[in-house]
C-alpha positions in Angstrom: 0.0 0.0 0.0 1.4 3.5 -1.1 1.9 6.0 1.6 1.3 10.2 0.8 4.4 11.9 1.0 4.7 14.0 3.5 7.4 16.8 4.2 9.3 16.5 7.5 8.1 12.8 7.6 9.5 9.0 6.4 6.9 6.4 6.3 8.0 3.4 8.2 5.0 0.5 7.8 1.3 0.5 7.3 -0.9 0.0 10.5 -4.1 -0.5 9.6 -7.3 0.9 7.6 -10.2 2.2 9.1 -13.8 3.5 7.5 -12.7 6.0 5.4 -8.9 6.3 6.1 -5.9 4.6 6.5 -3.6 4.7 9.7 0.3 4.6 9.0 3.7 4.8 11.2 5.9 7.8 10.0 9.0 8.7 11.2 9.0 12.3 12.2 12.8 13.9 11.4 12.6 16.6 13.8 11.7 16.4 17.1 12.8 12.7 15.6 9.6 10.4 17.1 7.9 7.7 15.6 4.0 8.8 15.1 0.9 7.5 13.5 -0.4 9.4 10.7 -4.2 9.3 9.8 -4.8 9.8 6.2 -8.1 9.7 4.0 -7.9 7.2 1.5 -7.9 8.0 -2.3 -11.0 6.1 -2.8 -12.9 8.3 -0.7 -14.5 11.2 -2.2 -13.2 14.7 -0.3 -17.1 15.6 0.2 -18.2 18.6 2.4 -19.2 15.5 4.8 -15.8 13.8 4.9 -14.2 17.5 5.0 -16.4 18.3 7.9 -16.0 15.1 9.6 -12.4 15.2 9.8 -11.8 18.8 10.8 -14.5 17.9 13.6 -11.5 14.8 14.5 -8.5 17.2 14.6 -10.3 19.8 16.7 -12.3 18.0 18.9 -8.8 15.2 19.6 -6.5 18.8 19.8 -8.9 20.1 22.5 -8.7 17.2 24.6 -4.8 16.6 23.7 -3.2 16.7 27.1 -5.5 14.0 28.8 -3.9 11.0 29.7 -6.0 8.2 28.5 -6.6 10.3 25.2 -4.8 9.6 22.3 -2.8 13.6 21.6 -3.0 15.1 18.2 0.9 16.4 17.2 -0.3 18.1 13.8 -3.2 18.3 10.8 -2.5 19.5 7.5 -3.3 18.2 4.0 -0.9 16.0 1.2 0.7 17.8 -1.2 -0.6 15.1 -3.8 -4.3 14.9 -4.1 -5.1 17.1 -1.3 -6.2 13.9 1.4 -6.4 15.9 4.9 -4.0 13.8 8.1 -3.6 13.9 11.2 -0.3 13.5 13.1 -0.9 11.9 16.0 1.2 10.0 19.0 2.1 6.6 18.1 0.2 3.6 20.2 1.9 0.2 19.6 -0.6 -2.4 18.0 -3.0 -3.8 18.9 -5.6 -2.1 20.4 -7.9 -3.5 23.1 -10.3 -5.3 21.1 -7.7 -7.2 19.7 -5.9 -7.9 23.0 -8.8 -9.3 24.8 -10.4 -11.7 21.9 -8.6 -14.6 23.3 -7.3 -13.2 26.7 -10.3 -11.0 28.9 -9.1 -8.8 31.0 -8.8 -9.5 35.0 -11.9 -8.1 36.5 -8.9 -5.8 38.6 -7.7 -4.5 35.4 -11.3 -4.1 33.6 -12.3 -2.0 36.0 -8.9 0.4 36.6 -9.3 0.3 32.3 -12.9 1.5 32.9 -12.3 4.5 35.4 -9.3 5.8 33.3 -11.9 5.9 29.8 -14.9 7.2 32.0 -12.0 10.0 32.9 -11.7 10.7 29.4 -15.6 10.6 28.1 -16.1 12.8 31.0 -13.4 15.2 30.7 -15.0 15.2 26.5 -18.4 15.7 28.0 -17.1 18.6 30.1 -15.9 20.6 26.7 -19.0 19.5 24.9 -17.8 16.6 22.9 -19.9 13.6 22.4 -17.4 11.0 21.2 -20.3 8.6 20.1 -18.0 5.6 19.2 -17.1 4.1 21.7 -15.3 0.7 21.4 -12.3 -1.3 22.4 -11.2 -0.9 18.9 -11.0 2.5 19.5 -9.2 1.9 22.5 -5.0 2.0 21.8 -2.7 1.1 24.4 0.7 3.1 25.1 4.1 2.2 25.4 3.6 2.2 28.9 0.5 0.0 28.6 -2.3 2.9 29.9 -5.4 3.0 27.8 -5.8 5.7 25.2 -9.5 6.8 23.4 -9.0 7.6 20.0 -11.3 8.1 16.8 -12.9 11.0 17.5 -14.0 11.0 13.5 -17.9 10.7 14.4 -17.4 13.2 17.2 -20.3 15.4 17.8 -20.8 18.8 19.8 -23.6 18.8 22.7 -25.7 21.6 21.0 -25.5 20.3 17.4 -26.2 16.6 17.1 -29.8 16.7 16.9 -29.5 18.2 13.9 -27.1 15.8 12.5 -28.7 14.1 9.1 -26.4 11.5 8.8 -24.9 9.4 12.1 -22.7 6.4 11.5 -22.8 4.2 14.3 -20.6 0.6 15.7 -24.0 -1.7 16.4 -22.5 -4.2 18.5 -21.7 -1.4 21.2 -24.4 1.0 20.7 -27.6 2.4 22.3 -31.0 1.2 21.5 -32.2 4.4 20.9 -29.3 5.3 18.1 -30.3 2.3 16.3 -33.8 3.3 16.3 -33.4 6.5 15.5 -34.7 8.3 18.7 -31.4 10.1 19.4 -28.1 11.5 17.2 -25.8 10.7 20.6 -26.1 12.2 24.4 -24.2 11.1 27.3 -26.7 8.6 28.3 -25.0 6.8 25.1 -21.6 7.3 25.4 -22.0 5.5 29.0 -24.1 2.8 27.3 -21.3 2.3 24.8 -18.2 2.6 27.6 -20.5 -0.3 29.9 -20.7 -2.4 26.6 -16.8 -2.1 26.2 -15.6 -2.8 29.9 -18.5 -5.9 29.3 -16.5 -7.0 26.0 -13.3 -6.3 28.2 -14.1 -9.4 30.3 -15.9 -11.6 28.0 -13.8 -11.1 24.9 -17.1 -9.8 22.6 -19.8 -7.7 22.6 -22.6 -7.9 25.1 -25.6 -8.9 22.9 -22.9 -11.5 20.3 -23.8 -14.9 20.5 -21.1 -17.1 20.4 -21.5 -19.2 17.2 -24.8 -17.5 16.9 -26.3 -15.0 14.2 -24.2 -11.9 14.8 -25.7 -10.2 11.3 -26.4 -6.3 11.8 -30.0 -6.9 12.1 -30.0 -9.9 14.8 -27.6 -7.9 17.0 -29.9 -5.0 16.4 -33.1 -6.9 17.5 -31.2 -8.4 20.5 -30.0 -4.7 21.2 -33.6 -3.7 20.8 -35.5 -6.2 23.1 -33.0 -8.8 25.0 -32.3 -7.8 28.6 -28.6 -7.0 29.5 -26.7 -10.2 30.2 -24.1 -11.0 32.6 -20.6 -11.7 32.4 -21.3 -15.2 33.6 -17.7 -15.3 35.1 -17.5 -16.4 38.5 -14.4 -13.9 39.4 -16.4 -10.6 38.7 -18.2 -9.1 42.1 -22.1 -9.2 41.2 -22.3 -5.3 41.7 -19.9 -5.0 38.9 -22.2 -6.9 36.8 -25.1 -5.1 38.3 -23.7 -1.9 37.6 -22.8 -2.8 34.0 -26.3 -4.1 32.9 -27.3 -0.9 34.4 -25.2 1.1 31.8 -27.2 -1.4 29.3 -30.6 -0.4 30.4 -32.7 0.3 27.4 -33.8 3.5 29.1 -31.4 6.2 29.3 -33.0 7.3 32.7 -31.9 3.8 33.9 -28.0 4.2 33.0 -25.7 6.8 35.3 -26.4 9.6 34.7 -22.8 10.6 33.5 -19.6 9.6 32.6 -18.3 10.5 36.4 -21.1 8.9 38.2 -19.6 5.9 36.3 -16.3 6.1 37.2 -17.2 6.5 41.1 -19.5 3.5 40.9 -16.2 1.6 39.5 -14.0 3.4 42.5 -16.5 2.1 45.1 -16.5 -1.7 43.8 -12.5 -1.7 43.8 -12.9 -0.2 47.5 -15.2 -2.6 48.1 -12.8 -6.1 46.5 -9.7 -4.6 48.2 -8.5 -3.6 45.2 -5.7 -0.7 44.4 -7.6 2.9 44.1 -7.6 4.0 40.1 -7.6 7.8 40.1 -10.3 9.8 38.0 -8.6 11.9 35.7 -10.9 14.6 35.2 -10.1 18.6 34.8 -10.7 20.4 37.8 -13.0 23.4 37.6 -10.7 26.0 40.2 -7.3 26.8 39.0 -3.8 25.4 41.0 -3.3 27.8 44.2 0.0 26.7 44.2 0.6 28.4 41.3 2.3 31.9 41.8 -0.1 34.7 40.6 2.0 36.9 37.4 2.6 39.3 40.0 5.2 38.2 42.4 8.4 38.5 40.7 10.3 35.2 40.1 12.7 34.6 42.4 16.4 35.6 42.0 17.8 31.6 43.1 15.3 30.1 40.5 17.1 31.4 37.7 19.8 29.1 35.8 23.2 30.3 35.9 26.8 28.9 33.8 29.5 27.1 36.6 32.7 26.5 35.6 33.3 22.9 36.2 36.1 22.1 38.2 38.0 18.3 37.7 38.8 16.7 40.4 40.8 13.4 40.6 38.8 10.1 40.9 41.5 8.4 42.4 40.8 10.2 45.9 38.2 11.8 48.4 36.9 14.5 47.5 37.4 18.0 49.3 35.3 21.2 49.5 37.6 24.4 49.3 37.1 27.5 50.7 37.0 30.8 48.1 38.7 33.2 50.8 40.7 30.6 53.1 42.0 32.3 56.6 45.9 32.5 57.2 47.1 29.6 59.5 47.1 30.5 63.4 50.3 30.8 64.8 50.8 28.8 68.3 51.8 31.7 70.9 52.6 28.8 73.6 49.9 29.3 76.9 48.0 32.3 75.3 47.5 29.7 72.7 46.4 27.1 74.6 43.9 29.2 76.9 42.4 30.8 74.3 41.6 27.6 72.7 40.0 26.4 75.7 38.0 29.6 75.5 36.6 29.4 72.6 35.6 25.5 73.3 33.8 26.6 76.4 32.1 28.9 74.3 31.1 26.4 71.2 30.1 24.0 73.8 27.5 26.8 75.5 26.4 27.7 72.3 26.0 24.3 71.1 23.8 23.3 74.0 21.2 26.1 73.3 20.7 25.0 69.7 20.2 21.7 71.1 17.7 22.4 73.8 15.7 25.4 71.1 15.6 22.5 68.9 14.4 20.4 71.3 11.6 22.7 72.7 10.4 23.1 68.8 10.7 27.0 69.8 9.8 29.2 66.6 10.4 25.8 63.9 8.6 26.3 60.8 7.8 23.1 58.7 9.5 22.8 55.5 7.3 23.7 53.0 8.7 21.3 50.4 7.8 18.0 53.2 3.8 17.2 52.9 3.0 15.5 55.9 0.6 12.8 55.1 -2.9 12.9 56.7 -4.9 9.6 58.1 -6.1 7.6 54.8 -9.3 8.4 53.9 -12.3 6.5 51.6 -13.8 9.3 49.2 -16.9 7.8 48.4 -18.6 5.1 50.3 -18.8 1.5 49.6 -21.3 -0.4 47.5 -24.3 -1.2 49.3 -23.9 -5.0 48.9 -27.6 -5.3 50.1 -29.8 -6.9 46.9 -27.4 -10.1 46.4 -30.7 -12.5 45.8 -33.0 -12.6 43.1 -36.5 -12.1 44.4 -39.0 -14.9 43.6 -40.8 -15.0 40.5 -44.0 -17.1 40.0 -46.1 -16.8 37.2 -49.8 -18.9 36.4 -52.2 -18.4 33.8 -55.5 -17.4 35.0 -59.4 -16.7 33.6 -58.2 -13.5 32.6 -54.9 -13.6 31.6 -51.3 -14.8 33.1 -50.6 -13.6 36.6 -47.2 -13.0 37.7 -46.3 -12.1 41.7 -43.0 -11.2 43.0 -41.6 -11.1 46.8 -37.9 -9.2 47.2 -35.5 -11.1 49.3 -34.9 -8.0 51.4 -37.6 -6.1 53.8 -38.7 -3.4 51.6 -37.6 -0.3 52.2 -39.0 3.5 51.5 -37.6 4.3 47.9 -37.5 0.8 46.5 -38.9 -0.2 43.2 -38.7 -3.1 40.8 -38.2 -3.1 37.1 -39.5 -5.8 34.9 -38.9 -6.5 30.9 -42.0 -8.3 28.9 -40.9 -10.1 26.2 -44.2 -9.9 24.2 -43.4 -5.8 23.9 -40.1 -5.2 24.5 -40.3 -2.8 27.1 -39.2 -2.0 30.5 -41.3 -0.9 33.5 -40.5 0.3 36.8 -43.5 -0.6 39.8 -43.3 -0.3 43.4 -46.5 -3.1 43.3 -45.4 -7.1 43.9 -47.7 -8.4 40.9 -48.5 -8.1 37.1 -51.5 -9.3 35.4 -50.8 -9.3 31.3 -54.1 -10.2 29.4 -53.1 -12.2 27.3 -53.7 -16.4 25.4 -49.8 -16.1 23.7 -46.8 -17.5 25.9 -45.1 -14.5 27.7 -41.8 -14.8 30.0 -41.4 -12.1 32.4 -37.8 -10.6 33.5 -37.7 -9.5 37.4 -35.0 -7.0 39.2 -35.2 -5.1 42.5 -33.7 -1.6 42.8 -32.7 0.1 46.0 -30.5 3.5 45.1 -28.2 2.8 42.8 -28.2 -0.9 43.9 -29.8 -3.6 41.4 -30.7 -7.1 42.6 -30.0 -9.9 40.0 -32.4 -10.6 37.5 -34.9 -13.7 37.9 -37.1 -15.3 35.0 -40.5 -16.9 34.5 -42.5 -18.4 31.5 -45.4 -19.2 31.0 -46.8 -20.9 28.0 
């Protein structure tokens, strides 16, 4: 495959293709770095779309450059041959996460650090008005020192201008019910749907609603999408609030899902708090500037600036010694006087010596060093997951004179606040009751899927059918 020439640049190897460009690795001559270059492929045709599309990339990916976990845009410009627009962008060994966890999931330890460093980044896009609206462990590159990094901002949308978007490409396997029907253009309830699909696939090795072996076609996943309740991971090694949590992100109703990006990330904190687990930090911009910053009016000081020293070589082959610049002419020994005066001035250095020691002692006047930060007691930010709805409530279901009668009872005393969802099969649709029974009029079979919600706490799911 032929790489664009581009000045200030050697290509090295092709990386990969993409929908409507290609990815390669140039070697950049100076600052000399290896990057990744995006380039739109000749057999794309430059339309006002694809023009708009990939200037929305650049700027939205150059906004968000100095995040961590997002991959940083170098340079844009466009090839001197045929006029294809690139970006110039940090290089992220292959292969990306998708790849990576096809054969080997991820450790539910490492899923869920991998999740609170990408809910850092959605949020921190959120925060400037970016809806990335791809979201995928495709689209998730890994650095050379093995942190995650979003990338493919290419469908990126602004906040205030997506509902007027005519034409939305989407990923199915990972995306919303209500893109796929056509009921929104992208929001934040999606991007967290999308993000709680990914962290799913980290840990299984595929897509939530991809049958193994099964009919994965664009229009069964879509279906499944549509109507199937979220799974679970079915692994025994993942805490049931992180599956809870994660079929929450996959609630059909936006309403249902966290409510942001953030609220995410601090429901991932809590269940590493909760399994012991090292603490993942939320990279998110801060909204007050650093007070340790010096304000532009207090002068710098005079010992911060950088001055030439002429070096001085001294012999390896011994100690080394400290000289004096101005060093005092040798005492002469006067005999007695000598000696008393010595004596003298011990007395003295002993006297003085002692009062140090004893101011010292007393901590009279001590100032701590500003540049030692004495560590408080540890603290837990945000309190753990209420582990309360482990059990399923029971689910029996009978068919009646006037239609099939379901009744529930939770496994917990009910409490003020509580509420429990259920999914019909026969329409699709989710419903959220404080009642304990259902009665659906109807002659057809019907199975009826049960959950219990207290707070952000979701019991697991139970099932009944009736035929």
């Amino acid at each position: 495959m032929s790489a664009p020439e581009i000045p200030g640049f050697a290509f090295v190897e092709h990386l990969g293709s993409g929908g409507f460009a290609d990815v390669f690795l140039y070697e950049q001559q100076w600052p000399r770095q290896r990057v990744a270059v995006k380039v739109v492929r000749p057999d794309v045709p430059l339309t006002d779309r694809e023009k708009y599309l990939f200037t929305a990339e650049a700027n939205a990916m150059a906004r968000l450059a100095d995040h961590p976990y997002i991959v940083s845009v170098i340079t844009a410009g466009v090839t001197a041959e045929g006029g294809r627009p690139f970006l110039v962008m940090r290089y992220c060994p292959p292969p990306d996460l998708g790849v990576r966890v096809r054969s080997n999931p991820m450790a539910p330890v490492d899923a869920v650090s991998t999740g609170i460093k990408l809910a850092s980044a959605i949020e921190t896009a959120h925060r400037s008005g970016i809806l990335h609206r791809d979201i995928k462990p495709s689209n998730v590159l890994v650095t050379t020192y093995h942190e995650p990094a979003l990338t493919d901002f290419g469908i990126a949308g602004h906040m205030a201008d997506v509902e007027g978007d005519n034409d939305v490409r989407i990923s199915y396997p990972w995306s919303p019910p209500e893109l796929l029907d056509g009921r929104s253009n992208g929001s934040v309830a999606s991007d967290v749907y999308s993000l709680g699909a990914t962290i799913w696939h980290l840990l299984v090795g595929r897509s939530p609603f991809s049958i193994p072996s099964g009919d994965n076609s664009t229009r069964a996943l879509s279906a499944r999408i549509l109507h199937a309740a979220p799974p679970a991971t079915q692994r025994p090694d993942v805490p049931p609030a992180l599956d809870r949590l994660l079929q929450q992100c996959l609630a059909k109703r936006p309403e249902h899902r966290p409510q942001s990006a953030l609220e995410l990330a601090r429901a991932l904190q809590r269940i590493e708090s909760a399994a012991g687990w090292a603490r993942t930090s939320v990279a998110v911009e801060g909204d007050r500037p650093d007070a340790s910053v010096a304000s532009p009016e207090v002068p710098e000081a005079p010992e911060d600036a950088t001055a030439m020293k002429p070096v001085t070589v001294i012999s390896a082959s011994g100690p080394r010694r400290i000289a004096a610049q101005d060093p005092a002419p040798a005492a002469h020994d006067d005999g007695d006087g000598g000696g008393t005066s010595r004596l003298v001035w011990a007395g003295v250095a002993v006297a003085v010596l002692a009062a140090l020691l004893g101011y010292v002692v007393l901590g009279g006047g001590r100032e701590e060093d500003p540049g030692v930060v004495v560590p408080s007691g540890s603290t837990t930010p945000s309190p753990l997951v209420p582990d309360v709805l482990t059990e399923a409530p029971t689910l029996t279901g009978r068919r009646t004179a006037k239609g099939v009668l379901f009744k529930w009872n939770p496994s917990v005393p009910v409490e003020e606040g509580d509420s429990f969802t259920y999914f019909r099969d026969d329409t699709g649709a989710y419903t959220t009751t404080k009642k304990k029974s259902l009665l659906v009029r109807t002659d057809e079979a019907i199975c009826l899927e049960l959950r219990m919600t207290r707070g952000s706490d979701n019991s697991p799911t139970v099932n009944q059918c009736v035929s």
